[in-house]
C-alpha positions as CSV (number, residue, x, y, z in Angstrom):
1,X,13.7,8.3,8.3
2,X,13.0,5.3,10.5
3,X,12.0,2.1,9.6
4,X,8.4,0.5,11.3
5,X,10.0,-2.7,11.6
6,X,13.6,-4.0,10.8
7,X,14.7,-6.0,7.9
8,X,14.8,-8.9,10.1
9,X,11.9,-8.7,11.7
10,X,10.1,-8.5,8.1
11,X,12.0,-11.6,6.4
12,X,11.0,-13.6,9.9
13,X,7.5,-12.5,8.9
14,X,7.5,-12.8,5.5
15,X,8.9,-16.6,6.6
16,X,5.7,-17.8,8.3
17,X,2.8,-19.4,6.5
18,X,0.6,-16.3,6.9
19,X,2.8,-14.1,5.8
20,X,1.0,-10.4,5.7
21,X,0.8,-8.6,2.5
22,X,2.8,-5.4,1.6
23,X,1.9,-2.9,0.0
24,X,4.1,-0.3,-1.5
25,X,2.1,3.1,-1.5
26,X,4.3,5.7,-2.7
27,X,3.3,9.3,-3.7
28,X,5.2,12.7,-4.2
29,X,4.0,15.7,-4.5
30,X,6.4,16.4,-7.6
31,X,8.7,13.6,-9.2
32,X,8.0,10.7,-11.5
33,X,4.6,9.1,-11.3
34,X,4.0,6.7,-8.2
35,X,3.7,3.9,-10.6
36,X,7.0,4.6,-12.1
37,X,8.9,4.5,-8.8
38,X,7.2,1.3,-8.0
39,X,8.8,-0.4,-11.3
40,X,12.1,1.3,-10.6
41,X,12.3,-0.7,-7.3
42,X,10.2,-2.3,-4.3
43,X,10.1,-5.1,-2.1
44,X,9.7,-8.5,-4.1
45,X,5.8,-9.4,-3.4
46,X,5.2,-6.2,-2.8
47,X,1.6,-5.2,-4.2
48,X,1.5,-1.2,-5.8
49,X,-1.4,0.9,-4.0
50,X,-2.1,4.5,-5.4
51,X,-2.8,6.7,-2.7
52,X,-5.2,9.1,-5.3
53,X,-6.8,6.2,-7.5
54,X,-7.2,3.2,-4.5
55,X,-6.7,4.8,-0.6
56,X,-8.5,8.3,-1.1
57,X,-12.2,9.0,-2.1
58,X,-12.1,12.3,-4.6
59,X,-11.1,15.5,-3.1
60,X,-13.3,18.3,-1.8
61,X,-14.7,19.1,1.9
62,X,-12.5,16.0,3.4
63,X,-9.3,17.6,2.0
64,X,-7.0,16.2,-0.9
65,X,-6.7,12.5,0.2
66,X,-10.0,11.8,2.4
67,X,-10.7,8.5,3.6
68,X,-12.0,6.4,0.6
69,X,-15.6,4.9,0.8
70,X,-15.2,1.7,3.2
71,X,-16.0,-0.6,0.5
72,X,-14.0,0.6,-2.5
73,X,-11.4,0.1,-0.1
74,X,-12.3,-3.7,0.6
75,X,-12.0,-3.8,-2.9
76,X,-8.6,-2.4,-3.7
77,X,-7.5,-4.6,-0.8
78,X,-8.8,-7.7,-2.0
79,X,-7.7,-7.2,-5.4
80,X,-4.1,-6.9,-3.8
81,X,-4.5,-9.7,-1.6
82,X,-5.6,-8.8,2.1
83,X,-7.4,-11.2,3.7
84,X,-8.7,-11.1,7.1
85,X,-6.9,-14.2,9.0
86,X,-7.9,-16.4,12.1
């Protein structure tokens, strides 16, 4: 597995005024509950996201995880902090 960005890269931006929000969206398709792993260990700051309950809309035609309804989405990424930034 490869990292999007290094750990330095991250603290530099975590460093700045407007630092961006994480999110830790974690789902297997056997295992522990996503929740469960988030506890166990994440990033400090890091905000949980569930990909069934906050970044999909309910299953059917779209496939298991289809895009979510645009604004329950700006919801869940409110309620963890997103902001849009100038």
């Amino acid at each position: 597995m490869h990292p999007l960005i290094s750990t330095e890269t991250l603290a530099e931006l975590l460093a700045r005024p407007q630092a961006p929000v994480l999110l830790d969206v974690r789902w297997a398709l056997a295992g522990p509950p996503a929740r469960q792993m988030y506890e166990d260990g994440h990033l400090p700051g890091a905000a949980f996201v569930d990909l069934d309950a906050d970044l999909a809309g309910p299953p059917g035609a779209g496939g298991r995880h289809p895009l979510p309804d645009p604004a329950a989405l700006d919801v869940v990424l409110r309620r963890v902090g997103a902001r849009t930034s100038t």
